[in-house]
GUZALO-11732 format. One record per residue (C-alpha): x negated, y negated, z negated. Coordinates in Angstrom, 2 decimals. Example, Ala and Ser with C-alpha at 12.3 -4.5 7.8 and 13.67 -1.06 7.14 Angstrom:
2
+---------+---------+---------+
:       u :       v :       w :
+---------+---------+---------+
:  -12.30 :    4.50 :   -7.80 :
:  -13.67 :    1.06 :   -7.14 :
+---------+---------+---------+
This chain:
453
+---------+---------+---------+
:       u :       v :       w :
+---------+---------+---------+
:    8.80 :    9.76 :   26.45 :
:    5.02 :    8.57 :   26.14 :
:    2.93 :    9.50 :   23.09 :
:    3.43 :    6.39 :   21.36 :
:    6.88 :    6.68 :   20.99 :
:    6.12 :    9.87 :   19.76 :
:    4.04 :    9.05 :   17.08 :
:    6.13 :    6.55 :   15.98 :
:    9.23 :    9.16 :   15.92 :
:    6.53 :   10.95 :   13.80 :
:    5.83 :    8.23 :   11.41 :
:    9.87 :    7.60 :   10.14 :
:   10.86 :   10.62 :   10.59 :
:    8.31 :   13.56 :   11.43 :
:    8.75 :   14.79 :    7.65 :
:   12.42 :   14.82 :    7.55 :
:   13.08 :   12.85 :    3.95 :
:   14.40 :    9.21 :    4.93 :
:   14.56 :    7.12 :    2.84 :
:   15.70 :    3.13 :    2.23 :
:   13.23 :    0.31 :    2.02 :
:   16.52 :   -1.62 :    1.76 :
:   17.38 :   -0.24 :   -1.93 :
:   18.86 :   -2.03 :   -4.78 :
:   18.45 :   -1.88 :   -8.23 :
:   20.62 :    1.84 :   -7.50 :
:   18.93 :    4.07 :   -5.01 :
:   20.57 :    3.74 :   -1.17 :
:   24.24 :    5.57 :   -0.80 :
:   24.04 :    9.01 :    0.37 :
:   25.52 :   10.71 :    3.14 :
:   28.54 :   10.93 :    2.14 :
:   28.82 :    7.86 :    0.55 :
:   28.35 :    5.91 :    4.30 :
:   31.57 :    4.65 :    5.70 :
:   32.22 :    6.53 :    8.83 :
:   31.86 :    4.79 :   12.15 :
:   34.51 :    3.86 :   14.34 :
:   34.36 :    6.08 :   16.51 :
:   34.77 :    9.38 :   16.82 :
:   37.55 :    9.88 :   14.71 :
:   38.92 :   13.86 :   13.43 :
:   39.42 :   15.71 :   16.49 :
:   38.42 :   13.22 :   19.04 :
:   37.00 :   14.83 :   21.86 :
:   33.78 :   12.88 :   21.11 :
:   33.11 :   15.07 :   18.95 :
:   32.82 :   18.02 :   21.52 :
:   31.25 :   15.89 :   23.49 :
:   28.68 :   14.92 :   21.77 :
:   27.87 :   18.73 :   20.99 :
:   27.55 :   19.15 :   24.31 :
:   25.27 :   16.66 :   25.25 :
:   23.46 :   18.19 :   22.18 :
:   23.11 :   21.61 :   23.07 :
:   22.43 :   21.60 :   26.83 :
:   19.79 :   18.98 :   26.02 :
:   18.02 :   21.90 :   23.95 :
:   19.03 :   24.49 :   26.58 :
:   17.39 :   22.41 :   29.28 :
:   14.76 :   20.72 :   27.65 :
:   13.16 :   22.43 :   24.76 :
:    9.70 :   23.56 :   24.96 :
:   10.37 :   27.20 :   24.52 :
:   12.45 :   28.85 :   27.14 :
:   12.94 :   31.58 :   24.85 :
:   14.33 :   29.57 :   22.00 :
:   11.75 :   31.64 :   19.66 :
:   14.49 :   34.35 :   19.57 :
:   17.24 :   32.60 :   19.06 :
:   20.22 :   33.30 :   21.48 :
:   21.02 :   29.37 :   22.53 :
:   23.80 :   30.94 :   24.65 :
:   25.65 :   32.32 :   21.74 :
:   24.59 :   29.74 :   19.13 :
:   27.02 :   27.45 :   21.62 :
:   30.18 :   29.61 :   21.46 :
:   29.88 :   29.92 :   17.78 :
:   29.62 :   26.35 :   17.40 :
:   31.89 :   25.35 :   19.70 :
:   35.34 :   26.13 :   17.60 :
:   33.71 :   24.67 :   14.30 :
:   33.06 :   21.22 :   15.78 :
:   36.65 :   21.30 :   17.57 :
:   37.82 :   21.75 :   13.74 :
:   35.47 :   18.79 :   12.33 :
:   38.05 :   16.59 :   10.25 :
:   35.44 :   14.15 :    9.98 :
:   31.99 :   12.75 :   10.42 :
:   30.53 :   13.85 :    7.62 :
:   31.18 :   17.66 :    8.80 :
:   30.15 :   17.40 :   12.33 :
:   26.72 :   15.73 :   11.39 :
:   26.32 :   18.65 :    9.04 :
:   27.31 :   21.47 :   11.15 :
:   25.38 :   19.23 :   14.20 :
:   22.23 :   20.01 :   12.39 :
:   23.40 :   23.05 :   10.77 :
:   22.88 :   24.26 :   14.50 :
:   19.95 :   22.80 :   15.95 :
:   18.37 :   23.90 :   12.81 :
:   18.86 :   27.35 :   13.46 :
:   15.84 :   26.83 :   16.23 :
:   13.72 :   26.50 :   12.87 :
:   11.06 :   23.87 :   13.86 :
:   10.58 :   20.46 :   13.02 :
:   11.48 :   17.21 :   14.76 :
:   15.16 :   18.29 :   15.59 :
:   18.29 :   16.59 :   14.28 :
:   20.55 :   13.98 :   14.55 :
:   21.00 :   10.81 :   13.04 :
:   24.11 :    8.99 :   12.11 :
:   24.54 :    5.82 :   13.31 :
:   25.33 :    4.80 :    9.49 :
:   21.86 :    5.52 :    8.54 :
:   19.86 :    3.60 :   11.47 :
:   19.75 :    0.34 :    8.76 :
:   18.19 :    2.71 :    5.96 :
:   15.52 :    4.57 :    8.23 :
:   12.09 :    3.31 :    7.28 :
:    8.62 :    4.44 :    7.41 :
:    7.65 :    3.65 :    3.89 :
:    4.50 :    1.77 :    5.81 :
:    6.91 :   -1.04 :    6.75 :
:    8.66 :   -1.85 :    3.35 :
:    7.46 :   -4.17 :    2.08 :
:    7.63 :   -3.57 :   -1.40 :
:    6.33 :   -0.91 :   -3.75 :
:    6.32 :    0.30 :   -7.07 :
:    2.13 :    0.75 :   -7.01 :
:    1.83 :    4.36 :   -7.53 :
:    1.09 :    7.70 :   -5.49 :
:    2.41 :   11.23 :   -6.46 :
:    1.79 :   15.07 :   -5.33 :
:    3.18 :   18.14 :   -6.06 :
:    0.89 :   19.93 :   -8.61 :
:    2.14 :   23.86 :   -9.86 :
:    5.37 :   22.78 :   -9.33 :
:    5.69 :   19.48 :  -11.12 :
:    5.86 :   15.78 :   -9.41 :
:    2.20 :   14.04 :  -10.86 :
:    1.12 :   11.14 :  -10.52 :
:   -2.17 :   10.74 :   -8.76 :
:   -3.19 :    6.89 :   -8.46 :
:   -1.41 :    3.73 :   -9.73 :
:   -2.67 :    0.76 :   -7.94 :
:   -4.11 :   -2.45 :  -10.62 :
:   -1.62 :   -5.20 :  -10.98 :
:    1.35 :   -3.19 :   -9.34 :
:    4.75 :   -2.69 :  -11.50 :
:    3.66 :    1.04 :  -12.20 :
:    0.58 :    0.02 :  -14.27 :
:    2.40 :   -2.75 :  -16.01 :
:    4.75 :   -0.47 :  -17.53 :
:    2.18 :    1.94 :  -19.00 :
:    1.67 :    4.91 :  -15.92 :
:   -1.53 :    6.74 :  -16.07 :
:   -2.96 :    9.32 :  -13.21 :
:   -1.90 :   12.84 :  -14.69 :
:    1.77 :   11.71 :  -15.66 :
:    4.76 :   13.83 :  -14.72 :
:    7.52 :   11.91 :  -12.65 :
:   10.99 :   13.69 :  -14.03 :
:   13.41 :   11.86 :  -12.68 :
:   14.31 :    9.31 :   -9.99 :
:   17.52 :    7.12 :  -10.21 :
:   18.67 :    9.88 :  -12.56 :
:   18.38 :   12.84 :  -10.56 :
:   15.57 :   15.46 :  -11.32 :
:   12.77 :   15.48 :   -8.44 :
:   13.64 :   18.78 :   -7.33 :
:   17.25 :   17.65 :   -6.46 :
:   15.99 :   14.82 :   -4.63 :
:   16.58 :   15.49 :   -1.67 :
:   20.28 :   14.83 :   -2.50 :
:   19.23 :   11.33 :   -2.36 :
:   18.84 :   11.63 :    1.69 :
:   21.02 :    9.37 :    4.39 :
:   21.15 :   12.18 :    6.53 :
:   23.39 :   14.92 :    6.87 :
:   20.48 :   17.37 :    7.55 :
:   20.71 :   21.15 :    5.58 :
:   17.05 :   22.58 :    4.99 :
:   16.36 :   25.59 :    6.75 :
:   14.62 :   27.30 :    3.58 :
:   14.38 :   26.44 :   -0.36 :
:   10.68 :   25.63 :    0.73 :
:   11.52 :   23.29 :    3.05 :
:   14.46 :   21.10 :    0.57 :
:   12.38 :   21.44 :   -2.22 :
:    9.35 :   19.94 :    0.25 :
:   12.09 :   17.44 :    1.23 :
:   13.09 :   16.38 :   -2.25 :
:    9.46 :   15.65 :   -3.27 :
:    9.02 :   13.49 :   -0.26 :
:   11.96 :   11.81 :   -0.59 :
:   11.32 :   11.17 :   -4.71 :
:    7.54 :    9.58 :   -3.51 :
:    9.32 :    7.64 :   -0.61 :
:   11.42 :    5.62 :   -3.16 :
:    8.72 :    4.28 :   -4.87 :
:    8.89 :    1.90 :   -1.62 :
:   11.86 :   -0.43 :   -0.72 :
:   12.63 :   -4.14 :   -0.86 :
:   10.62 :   -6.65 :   -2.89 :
:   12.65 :   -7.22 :   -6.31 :
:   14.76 :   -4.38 :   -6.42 :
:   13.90 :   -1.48 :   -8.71 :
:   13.47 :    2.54 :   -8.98 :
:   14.25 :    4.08 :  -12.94 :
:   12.18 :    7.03 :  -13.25 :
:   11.79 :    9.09 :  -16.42 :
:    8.33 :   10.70 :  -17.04 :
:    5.91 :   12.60 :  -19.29 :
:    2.83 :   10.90 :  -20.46 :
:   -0.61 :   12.60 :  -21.57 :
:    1.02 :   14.03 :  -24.52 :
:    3.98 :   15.14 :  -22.98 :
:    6.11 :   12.44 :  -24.13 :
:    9.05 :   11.26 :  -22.40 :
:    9.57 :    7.71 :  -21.41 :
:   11.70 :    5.77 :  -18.74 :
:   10.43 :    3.03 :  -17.00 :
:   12.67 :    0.67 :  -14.62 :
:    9.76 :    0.06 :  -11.84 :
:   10.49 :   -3.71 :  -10.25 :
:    9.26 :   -3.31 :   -6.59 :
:    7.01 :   -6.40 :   -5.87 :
:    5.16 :   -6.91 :   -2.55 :
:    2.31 :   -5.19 :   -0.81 :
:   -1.19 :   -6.66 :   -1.06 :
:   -2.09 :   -4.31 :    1.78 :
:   -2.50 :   -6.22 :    5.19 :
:    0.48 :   -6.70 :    7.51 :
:   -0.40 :   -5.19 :   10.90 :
:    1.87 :   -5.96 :   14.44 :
:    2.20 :   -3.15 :   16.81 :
:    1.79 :   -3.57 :   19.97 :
:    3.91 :   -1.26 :   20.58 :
:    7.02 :   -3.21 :   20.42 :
:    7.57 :   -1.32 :   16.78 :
:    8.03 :   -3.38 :   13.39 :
:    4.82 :   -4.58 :   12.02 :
:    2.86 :   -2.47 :    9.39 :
:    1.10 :   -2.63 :    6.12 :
:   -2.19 :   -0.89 :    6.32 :
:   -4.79 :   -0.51 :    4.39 :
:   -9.03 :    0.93 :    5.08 :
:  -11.51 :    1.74 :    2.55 :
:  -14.80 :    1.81 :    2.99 :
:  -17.42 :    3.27 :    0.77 :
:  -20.45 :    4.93 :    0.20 :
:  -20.69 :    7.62 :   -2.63 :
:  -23.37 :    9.30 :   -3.96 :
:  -26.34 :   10.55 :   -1.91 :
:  -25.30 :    7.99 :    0.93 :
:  -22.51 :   10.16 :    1.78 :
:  -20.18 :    7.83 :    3.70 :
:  -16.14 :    7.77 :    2.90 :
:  -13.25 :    6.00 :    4.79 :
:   -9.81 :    6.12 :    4.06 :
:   -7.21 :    4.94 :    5.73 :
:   -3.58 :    4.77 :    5.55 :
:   -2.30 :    5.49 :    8.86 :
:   -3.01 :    6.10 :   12.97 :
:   -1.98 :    2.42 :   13.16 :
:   -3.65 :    0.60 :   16.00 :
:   -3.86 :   -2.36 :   13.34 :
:   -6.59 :    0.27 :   11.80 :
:   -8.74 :    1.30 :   14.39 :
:  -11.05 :   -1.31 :   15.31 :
:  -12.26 :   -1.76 :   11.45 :
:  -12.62 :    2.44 :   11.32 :
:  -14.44 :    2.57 :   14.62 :
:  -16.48 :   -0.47 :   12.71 :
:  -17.05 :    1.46 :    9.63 :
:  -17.91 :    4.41 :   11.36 :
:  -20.84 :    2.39 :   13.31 :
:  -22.15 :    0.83 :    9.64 :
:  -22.41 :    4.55 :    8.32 :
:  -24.44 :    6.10 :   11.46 :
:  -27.46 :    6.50 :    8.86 :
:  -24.97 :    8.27 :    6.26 :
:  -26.16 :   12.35 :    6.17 :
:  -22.55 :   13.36 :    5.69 :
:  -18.96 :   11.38 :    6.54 :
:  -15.92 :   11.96 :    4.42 :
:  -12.25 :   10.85 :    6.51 :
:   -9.66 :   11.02 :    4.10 :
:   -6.24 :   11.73 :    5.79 :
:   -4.45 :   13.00 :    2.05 :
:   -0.90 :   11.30 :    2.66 :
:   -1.60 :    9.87 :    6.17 :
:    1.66 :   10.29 :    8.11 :
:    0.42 :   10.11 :   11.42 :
:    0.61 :    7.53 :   13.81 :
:   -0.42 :    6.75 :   17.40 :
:   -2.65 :    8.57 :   19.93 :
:   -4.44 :    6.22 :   21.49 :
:   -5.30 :    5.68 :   17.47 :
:   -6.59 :    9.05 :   16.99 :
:   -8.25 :    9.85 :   20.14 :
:  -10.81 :    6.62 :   20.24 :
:  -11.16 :    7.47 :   15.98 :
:  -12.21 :   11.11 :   17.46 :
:  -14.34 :   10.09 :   19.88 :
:  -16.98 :    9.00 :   17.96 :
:  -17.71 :   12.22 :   16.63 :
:  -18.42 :   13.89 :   19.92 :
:  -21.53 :   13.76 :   22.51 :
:  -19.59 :   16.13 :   25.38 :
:  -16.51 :   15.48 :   27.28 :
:  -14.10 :   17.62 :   24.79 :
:  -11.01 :   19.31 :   25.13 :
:   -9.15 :   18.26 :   21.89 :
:   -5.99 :   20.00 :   22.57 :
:   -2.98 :   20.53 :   25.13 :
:    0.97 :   20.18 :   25.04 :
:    2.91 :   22.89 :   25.89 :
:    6.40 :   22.20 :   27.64 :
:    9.05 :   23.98 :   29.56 :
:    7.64 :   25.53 :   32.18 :
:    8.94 :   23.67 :   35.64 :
:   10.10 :   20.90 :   33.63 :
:    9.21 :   17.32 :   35.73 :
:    7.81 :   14.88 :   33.07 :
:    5.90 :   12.37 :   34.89 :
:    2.96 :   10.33 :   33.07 :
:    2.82 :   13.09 :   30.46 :
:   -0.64 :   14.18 :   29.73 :
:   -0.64 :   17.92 :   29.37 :
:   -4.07 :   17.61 :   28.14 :
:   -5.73 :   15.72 :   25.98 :
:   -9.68 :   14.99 :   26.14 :
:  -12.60 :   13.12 :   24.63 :
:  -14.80 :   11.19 :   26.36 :
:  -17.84 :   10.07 :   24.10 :
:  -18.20 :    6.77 :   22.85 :
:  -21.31 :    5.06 :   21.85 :
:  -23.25 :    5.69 :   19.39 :
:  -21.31 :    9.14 :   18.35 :
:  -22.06 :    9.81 :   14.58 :
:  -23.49 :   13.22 :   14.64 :
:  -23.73 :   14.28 :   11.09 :
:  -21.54 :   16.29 :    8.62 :
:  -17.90 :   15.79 :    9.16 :
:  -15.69 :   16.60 :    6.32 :
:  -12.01 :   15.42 :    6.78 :
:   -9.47 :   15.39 :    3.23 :
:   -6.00 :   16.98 :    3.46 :
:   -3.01 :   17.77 :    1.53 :
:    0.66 :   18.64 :    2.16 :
:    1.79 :   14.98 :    2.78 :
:   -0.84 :   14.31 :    5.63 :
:    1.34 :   15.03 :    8.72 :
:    2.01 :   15.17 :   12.25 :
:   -0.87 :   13.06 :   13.91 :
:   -2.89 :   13.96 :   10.86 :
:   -2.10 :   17.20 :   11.34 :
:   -3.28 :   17.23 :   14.64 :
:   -6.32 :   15.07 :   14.65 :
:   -7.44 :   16.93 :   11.54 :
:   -6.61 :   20.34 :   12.72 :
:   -8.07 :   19.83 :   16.44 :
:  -11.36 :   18.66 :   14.55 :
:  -11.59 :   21.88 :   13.02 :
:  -10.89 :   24.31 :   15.80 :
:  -13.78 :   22.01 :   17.82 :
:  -15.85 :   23.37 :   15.06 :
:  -16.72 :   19.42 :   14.75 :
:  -15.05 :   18.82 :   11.09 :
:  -14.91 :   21.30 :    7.82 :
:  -11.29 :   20.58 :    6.01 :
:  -11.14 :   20.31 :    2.82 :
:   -8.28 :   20.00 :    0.26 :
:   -4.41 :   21.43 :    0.34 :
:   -2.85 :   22.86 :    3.76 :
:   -0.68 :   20.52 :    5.57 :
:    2.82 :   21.11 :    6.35 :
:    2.71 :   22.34 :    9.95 :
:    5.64 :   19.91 :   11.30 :
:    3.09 :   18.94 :   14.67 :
:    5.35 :   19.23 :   17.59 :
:    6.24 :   16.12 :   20.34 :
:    9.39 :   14.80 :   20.14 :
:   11.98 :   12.82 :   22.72 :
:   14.63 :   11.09 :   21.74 :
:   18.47 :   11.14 :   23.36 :
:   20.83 :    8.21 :   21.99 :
:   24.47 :    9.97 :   21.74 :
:   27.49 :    7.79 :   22.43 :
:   28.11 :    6.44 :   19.37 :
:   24.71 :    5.15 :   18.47 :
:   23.85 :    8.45 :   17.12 :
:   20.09 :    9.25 :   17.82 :
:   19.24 :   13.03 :   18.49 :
:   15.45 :   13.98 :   18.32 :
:   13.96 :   17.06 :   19.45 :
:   11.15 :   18.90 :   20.50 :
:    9.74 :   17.76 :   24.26 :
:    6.80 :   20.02 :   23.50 :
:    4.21 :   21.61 :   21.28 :
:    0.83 :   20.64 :   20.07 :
:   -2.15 :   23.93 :   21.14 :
:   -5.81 :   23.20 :   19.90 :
:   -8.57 :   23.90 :   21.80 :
:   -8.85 :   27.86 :   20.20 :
:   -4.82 :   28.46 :   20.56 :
:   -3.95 :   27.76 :   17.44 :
:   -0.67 :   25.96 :   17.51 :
:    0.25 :   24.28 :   14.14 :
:    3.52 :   24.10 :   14.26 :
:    4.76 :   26.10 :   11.03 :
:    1.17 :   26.82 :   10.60 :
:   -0.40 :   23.46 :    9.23 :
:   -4.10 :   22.92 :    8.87 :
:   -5.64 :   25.73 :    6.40 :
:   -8.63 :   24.12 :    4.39 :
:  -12.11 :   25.70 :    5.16 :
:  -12.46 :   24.61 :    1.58 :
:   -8.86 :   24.92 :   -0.50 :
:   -9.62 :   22.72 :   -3.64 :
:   -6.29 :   23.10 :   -5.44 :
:   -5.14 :   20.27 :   -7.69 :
:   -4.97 :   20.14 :  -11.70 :
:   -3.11 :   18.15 :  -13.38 :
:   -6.31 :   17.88 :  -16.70 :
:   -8.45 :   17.15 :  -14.33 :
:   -6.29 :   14.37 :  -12.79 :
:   -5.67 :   12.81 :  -16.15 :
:   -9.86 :   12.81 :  -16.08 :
:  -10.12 :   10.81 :  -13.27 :
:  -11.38 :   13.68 :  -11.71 :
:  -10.77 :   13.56 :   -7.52 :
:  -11.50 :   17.25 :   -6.87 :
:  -11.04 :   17.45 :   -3.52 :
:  -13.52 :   15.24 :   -3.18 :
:  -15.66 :   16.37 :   -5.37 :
:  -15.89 :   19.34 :   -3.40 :
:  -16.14 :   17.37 :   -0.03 :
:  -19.22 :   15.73 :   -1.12 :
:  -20.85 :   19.17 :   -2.81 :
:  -20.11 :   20.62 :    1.02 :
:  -22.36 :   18.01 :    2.56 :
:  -24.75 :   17.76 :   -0.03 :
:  -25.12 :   21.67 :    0.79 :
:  -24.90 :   21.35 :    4.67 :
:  -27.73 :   19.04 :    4.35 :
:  -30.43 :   20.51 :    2.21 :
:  -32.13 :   16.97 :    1.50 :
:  -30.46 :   15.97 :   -1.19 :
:  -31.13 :   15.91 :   -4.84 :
:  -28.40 :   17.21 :   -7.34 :
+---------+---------+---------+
């Protein structure tokens, strides 16, 4: 499968919480709640089937040989008897995952063919609430709420805590999820539920998310948020893909310091970074901010990280099965310099919801020794997936092969540790205060040593 595909696998569902951009005034149905297809039905041999095509696709396929300890062999004959038993579709998509789960990486699982209408990257709905959220000590905040969206209208302010979403808590919202897909830790669902609680703040235009939530003085209200369409600009992919909304921000900040932000690898994106990048060659430091980007494609990111660079550059490699024929895969991935290369401070902004390609991009950056990180550590779900379509419609994803930077490190369960970790308070949000890049900018301001206070 080429790298595109890839990134777009990583874009809908690289972070495991799916969610609908096709809800109603009621959040999408959940698992369970999905009539079951027509086929197959309680002890069909399609069932067996499809665990078979399943597990020898793992056994013959995965990246690690070893199965990182796992003994595949076995993992089959225990398996085996409990999908025989599967009374219905519901169980055999849970204990599906249940076992390819037990590999404990990212990008593995299967997806019903009842949830293919719901699955959308929440930067193709067209709709949104107008607010952003991250975890902070435990508790769903709200970070920015965008002028003139519903969110502002009905009285949100940066610092607020989210509560609730269609009436569940945030930490049970994963329960909200299409897919039948058990978390392999409490880390990992509760991860899960907070992605999935941001993701429905995204859907159709004129439906609605209820939310309940704690203001500055830790007063409850509820708020029925009417989805209303995206100002951002609509973006095709050449790709074949549905088009995107994406958005770049361009700035300059104190000192000169230049700062770009933009919303995703999207090839709709790059020409106006590589653009921005060019305006700020004169800027002493650069600020990227990735916090939230979910990835995207890599011709995206390698021409983005090419300007930063005045040697051919080994950026990072994939490791696959050894012997395993995948022709047109690049093993390796290198930069080749493109004028003019901004050579001055590099500081790239993450958090726990930039992932995948973000990951990788920002993460490669770092072990070049071409970009300090600065902000939360990322996830550390950064591996290449391919994609086998089951029988039935079912898709099952899982890992072709592995993402190595250029020192070894391989991010997969890892994530991108900060060189600078700027933690996130929920006074100082309510502030207006944007530590993490408050720190970014007192980083370059240091690095350089020819600016004033």
């Amino acid at each position: 499968m080429g790298k595109q595909l890839c990134a777009w696998l990583a874009l809908l569902i690289g972070v495991v919480a799916l969610l609908s951009c096709q809800g109603g005034n009621a959040t999408a149905p959940a698992a369970t709640a999905v009539p079951p297809t027509a086929s197959p039905t309680p002890g069909n041999a399609a069932y067996l089937d499809m665990f078979e095509t399943v597990w020898a696709t793992i056994d013959e396929r995965y990246f690690d040989p070893t199965f990182g300890g796992v003994d595949w062999p076995a993992v089959h004959d225990r398996y085996r008897p409990l999908i025989a038993a599967a009374q219905d579709n519901h169980e055999f998509y849970q204990l599906i995952n249940q076992m390819v789960r037990e590999l404990r990486v990212s990008h593995v699982f299967v997806i019903p063919p009842t949830a293919m209408a719901y699955l959308q990257s929440t930067d193709t709905c067209a709709g949104s609430a107008g607010l952003d959220v991250r975890p902070v000590d435990g508790q769903m905040v709200v970070t920015a709420v965008k002028p003139g969206y519903p969110a502002e209208a009905a009285g949100l302010r940066p610092g607020d805590v989210i509560l609730t979403v269609e009436g569940l808590p945030v930490e049970r919202a994963d329960e909200l999820m299409l897919l039948d897909l058990p978390a392999a830790s409490e880390e990992e669902r509760l991860a899960a539920a907070f992605a999935t609680a941001r993701d429905l703040f995204y859907g159709e235009p004129g439906t609605a998310v209820t939310i309940t939530y704690l203001d500055a003085q830790d007063q409850v209200h509820e708020a029925q948020l009417l989805r209303q369409q995206r100002t951002e600009r609509l973006a095709e992919s050449s790709e074949g893909l549905p088009p995107f909304y994406v958005e770049v921000e361009t700035r300059q900040l104190e000192g000169s310091i230049g700062y770009i932000d933009f919303s995703a690898f999207h090839t709709g994106v790059l020409q106006e970074v590589l653009d921005a990048i060019d305006a700020l060659q004169g800027a002493p430091g650069l600020i990227l901010d990735l916090r939230g980007n979910p990835g995207g494609f890599y011709p995206v990111r390698k021409g983005i990280a090419e300007k930063f660079f005045q040697e051919r550059t080994l950026f990072w490699r994939y490791e696959t099965r050894p012997g395993l024929d995948l022709p047109g895969f690049e093993h390796e991935a290198y930069l080749e310099p493109a004028d003019p290369v901004y050579t001055g401070t590099l500081i790239i902004l993450v958090d726990e919801f930039s992932a995948s390609s973000a990951e990788e991009f920002s993460g490669a950056m770092q072990a070049t020794g071409r970009a300090a990180i600065v902000g939360q550590r990322t996830a550390g779900k950064v591996l290449v997936g391919d994609i086998v379509q089951l029988p039935n419609g079912a898709l099952f994803i899982y890992p072709l092969a592995r993402t190595v930077l250029s020192d070894g490190t391989v991010l997969e369960g890892h994530g991108v540790i900060p060189d600078v970790e700027v933690p996130l308070d929920r006074a100082q949000i309510q502030q207006g205060i944007d530590a993490p890049l408050e720190a970014a900018v007192a980083y370059i301001k240091a690095q350089s040593g020819r600016m004033g206070p």
